[in-house]
C-alpha positions as a Markdown table, in Angstrom:
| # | Residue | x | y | z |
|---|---|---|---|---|
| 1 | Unk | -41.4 | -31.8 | -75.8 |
| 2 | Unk | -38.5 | -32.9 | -73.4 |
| 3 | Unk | -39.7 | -29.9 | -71.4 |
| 4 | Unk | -42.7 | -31.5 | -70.2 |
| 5 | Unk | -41.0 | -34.8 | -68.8 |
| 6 | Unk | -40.3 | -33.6 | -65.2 |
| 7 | Unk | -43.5 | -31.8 | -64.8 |
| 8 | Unk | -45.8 | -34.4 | -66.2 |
| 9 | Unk | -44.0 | -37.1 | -64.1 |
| 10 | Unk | -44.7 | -34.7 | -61.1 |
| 11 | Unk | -48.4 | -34.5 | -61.8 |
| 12 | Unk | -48.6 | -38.5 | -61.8 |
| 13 | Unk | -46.5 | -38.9 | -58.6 |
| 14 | Unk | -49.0 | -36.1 | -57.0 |
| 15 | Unk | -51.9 | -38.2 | -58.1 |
| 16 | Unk | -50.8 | -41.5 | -57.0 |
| 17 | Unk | -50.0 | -39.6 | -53.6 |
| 18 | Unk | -52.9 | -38.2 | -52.9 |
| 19 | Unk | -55.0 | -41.3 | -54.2 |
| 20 | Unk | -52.7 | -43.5 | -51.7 |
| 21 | Unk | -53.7 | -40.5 | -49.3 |
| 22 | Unk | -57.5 | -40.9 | -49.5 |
| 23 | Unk | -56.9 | -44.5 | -48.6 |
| 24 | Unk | -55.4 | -44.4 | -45.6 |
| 25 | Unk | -56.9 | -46.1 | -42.6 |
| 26 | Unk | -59.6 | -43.7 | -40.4 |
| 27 | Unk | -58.1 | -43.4 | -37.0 |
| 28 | Unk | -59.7 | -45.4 | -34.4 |
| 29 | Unk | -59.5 | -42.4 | -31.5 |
| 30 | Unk | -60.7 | -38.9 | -32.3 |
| 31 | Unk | -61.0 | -37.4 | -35.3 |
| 32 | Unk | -61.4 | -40.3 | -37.8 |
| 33 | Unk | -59.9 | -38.0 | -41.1 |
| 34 | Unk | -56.9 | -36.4 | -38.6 |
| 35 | Unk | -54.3 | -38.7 | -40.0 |
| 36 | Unk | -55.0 | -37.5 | -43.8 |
| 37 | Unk | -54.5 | -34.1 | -43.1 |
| 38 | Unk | -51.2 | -33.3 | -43.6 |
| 39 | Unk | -50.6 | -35.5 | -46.3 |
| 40 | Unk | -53.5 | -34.4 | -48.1 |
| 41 | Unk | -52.1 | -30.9 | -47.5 |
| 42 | Unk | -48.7 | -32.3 | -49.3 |
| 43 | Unk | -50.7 | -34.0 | -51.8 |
| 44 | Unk | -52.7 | -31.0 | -53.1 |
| 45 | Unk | -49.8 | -28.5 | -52.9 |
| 46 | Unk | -47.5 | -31.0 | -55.2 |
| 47 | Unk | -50.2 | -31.1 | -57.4 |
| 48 | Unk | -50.7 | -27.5 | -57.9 |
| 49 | Unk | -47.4 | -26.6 | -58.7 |
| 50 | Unk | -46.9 | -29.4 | -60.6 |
| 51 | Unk | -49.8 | -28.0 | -62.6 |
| 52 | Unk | -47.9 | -24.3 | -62.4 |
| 53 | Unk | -45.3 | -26.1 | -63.3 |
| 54 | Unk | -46.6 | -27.5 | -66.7 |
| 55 | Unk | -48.2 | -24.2 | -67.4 |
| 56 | Unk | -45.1 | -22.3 | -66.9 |
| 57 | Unk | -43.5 | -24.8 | -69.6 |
| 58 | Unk | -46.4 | -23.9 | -72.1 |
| 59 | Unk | -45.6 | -20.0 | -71.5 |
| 60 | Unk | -42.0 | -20.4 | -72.2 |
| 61 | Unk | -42.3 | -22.8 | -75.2 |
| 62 | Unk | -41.0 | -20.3 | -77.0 |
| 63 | Unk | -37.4 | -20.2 | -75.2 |
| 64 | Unk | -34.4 | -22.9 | -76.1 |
| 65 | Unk | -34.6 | -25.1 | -73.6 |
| 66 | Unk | -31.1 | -26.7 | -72.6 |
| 67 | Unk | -31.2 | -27.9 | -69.2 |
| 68 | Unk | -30.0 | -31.3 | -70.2 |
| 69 | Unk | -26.8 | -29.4 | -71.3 |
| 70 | Unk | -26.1 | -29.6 | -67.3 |
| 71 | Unk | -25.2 | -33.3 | -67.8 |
| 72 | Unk | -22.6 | -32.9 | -70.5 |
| 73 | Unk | -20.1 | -31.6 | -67.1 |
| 74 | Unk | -18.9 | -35.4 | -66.4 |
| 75 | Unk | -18.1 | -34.3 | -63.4 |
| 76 | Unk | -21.1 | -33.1 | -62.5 |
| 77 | Unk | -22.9 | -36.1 | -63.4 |
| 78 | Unk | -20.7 | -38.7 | -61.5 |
| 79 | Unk | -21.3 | -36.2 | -58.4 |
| 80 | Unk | -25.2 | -36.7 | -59.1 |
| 81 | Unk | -24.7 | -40.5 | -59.0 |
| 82 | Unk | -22.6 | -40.4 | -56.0 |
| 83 | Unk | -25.2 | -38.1 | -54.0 |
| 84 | Unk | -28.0 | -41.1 | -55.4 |
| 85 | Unk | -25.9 | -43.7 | -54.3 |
| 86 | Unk | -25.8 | -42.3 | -50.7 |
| 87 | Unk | -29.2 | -41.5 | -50.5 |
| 88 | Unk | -29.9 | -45.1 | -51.6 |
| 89 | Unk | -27.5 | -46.8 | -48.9 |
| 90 | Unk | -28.7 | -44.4 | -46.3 |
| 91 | Unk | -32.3 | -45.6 | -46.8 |
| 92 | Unk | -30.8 | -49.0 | -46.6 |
| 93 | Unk | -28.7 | -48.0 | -42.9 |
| 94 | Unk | -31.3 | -46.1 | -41.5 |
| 95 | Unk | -33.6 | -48.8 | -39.6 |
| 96 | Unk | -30.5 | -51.4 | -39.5 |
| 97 | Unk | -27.9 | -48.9 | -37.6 |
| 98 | Unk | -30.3 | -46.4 | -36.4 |
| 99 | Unk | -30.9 | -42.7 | -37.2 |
| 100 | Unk | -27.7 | -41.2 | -35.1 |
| 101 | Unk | -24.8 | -43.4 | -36.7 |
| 102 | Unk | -26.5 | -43.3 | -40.3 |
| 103 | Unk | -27.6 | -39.6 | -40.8 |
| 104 | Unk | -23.3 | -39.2 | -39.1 |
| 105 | Unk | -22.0 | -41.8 | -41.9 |
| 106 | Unk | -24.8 | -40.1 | -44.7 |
| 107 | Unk | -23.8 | -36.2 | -43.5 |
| 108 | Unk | -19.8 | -37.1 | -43.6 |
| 109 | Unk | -20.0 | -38.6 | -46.9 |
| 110 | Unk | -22.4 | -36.1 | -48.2 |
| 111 | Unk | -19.7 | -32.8 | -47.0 |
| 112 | Unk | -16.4 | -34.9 | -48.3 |
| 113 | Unk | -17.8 | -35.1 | -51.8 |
| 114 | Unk | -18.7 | -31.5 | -51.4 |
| 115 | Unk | -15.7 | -30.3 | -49.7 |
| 116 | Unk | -13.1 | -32.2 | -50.2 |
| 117 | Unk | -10.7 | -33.6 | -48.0 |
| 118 | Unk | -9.1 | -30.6 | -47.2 |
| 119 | Unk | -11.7 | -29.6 | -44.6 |
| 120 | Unk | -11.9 | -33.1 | -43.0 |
| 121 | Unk | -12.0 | -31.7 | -39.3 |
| 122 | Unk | -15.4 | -29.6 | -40.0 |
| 123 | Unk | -16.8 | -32.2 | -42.3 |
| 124 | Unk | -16.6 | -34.4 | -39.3 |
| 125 | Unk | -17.6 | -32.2 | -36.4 |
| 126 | Unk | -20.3 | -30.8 | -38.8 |
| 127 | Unk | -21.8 | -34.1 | -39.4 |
| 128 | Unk | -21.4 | -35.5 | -35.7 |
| 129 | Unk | -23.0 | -32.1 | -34.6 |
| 130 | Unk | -26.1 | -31.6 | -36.6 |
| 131 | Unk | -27.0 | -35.4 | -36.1 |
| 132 | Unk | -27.0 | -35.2 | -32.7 |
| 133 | Unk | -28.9 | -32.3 | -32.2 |
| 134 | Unk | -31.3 | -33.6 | -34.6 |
| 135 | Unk | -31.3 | -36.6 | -32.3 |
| 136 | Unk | -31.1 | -34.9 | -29.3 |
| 137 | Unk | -34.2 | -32.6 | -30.4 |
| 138 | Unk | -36.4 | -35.2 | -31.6 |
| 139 | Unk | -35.8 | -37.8 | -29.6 |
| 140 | Unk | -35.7 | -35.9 | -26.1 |
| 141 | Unk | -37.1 | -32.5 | -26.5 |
| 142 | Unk | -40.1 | -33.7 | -29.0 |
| 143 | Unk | -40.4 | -37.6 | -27.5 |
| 144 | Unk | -40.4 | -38.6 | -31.4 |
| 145 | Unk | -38.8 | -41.9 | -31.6 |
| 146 | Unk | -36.3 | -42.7 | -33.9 |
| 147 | Unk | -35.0 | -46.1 | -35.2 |
């Protein structure tokens, strides 16, 4: 039965997506239904393979199931908390500091815990790197504004 968790929490996170989806304001300029287009298309396609998903569980119920064996690594597990924990404070940066110096503090933190201290010199010029030409790309190429 523990197989079915992640799927089935899939399936009602696709729902509540595409029902926020179908309520999203009609654009006042052009095609009215424009805006729900891609997210529809995000919507549907979660909800399909969350449905693959759960019917790839029921073909398999057969086999041991022992992902949740993964967390018995300590290790591991504090890793998973860490990469949470800077997910959550980069959310929290993002609009206060701005995309550059956040995705630069979110990306260094992100390849020390991977690898190591040891390779400080490329985790930094690695970090500084891809988040300005991420910047640079959206920002002046595409005229997308970023916080």
């Amino acid at each position: 039965m523990i197989r079915f968790i992640v799927p089935s929490i899939i399936l009602v996170i696709s729902v509540i997506y595409l029902i926020l989806t179908f309520n999203l304001p009609e654009a006042k300029v052009g095609n009215p239904t424009a805006a729900m287009n891609y997210p529809l298309l995000i919507g549907f396609s979660l909800l399909g393979l969350s449905i693959l998903y759960i019917l790839s569980e029921i073909k398999d119920k057969k086999k041991v199931f022992d992902a949740y064996k993964i967390f018995a690594d300590k290790e591991l597990t504090i890793q998973v908390i860490i990469v949470l924990v800077l997910c959550l404070g980069y959310t929290f940066l993002f609009e206060r500091i701005g995309f550059l110096i956040s995705t630069v503090l979110f990306l260094g933190a992100l390849l020390f815990l991977i690898n190591g201290r040891r390779k400080w010199l490329t985790n930094i010029i690695v970090a500084v790197v891809f988040s300005t030409a991420s910047w640079y790309t959206f920002a002046e190429l595409l005229s997308v504004s970023l916080p």
